[in-house]
C-alpha positions in Angstrom: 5.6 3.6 8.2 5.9 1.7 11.4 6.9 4.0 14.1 7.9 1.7 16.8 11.2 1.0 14.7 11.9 4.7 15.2 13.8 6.4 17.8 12.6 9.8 18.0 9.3 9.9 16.3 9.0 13.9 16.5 11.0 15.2 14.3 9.5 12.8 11.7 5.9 13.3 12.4 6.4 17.7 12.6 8.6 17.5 9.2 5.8 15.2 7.9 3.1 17.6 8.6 5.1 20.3 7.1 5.9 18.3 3.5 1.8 17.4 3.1 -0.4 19.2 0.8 -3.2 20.8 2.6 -5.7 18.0 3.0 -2.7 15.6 2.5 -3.0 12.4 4.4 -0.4 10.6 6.4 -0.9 7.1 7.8 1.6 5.0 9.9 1.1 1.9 11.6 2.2 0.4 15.1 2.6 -2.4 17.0 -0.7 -2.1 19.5 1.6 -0.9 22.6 -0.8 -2.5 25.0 -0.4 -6.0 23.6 3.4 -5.7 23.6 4.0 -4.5 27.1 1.8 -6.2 29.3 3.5 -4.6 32.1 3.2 -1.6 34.7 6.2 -0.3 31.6 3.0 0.4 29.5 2.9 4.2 30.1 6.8 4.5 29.8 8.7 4.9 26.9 11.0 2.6 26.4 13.4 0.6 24.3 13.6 -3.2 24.1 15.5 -5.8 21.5 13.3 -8.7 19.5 13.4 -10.8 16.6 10.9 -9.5 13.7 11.8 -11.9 11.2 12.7 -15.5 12.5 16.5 -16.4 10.9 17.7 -12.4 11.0 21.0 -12.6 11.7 20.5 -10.4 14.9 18.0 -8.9 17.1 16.6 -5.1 16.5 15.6 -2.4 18.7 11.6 -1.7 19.6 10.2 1.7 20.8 7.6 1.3 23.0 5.5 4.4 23.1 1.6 4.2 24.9 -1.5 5.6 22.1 -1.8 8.2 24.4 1.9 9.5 23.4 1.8 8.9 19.5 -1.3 10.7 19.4 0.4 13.7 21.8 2.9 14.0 19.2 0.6 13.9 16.3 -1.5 16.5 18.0 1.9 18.4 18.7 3.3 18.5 15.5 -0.2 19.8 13.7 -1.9 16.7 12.8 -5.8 16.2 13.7 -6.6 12.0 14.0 -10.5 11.8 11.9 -10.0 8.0 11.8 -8.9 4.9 14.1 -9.3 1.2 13.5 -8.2 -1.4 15.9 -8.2 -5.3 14.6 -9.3 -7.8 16.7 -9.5 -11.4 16.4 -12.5 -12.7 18.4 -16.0 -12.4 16.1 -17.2 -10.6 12.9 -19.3 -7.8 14.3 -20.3 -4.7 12.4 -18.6 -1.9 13.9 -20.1 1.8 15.2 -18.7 2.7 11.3 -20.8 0.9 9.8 -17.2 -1.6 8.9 -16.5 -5.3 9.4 -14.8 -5.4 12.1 -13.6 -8.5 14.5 -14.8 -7.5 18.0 
């Protein structure tokens, strides 16, 4: 699910939370907010229109939200974070996981 296409995340992530099993998993992707808004904007919500797919016939509407407040509202709504992975496209390194990762 990619929650920067998303208004109001909330109400999504608590009714989410609330329709898993116990030991359900939920897992949502994002653009990296800190590579979108190279900006002082970064810690500020905030809205903005881009193309995502070149030739659509208008542009759509972005929610920018810093890590820091997707994982408040995850923490809010119930949910406990027990894994994060970041790509990066510099060098294959092995990562403190014991993962490929590009570092």
């Amino acid at each position: 699910m990619a929650i920067m296409d998303i208004t109001d995340i909330e109400p999504l992530l608590m009714a989410v939370y609330e329709l898993l099993q116990e030991s359900g998993i939920f897992v949502f992707a994002t653009q990296h907010p800190c590579f979108v808004t190279l900006t002082e904007k970064y810690m500020t919500p905030h809205s903005y229109y881009d193309i995502a797919i070149e030739g659509q016939p208008k542009e759509q509407i972005y929610y920018h939200r810093s890590i820091q407040d997707i994982f408040n509202l995850c923490f809010r709504a119930g949910f406990v974070i027990d894994g994060f992975y970041e790509e990066c496209f510099k060098n294959n390194k092995r990562n403190s996981y014991g993962n490929d990762s590009k570092a």
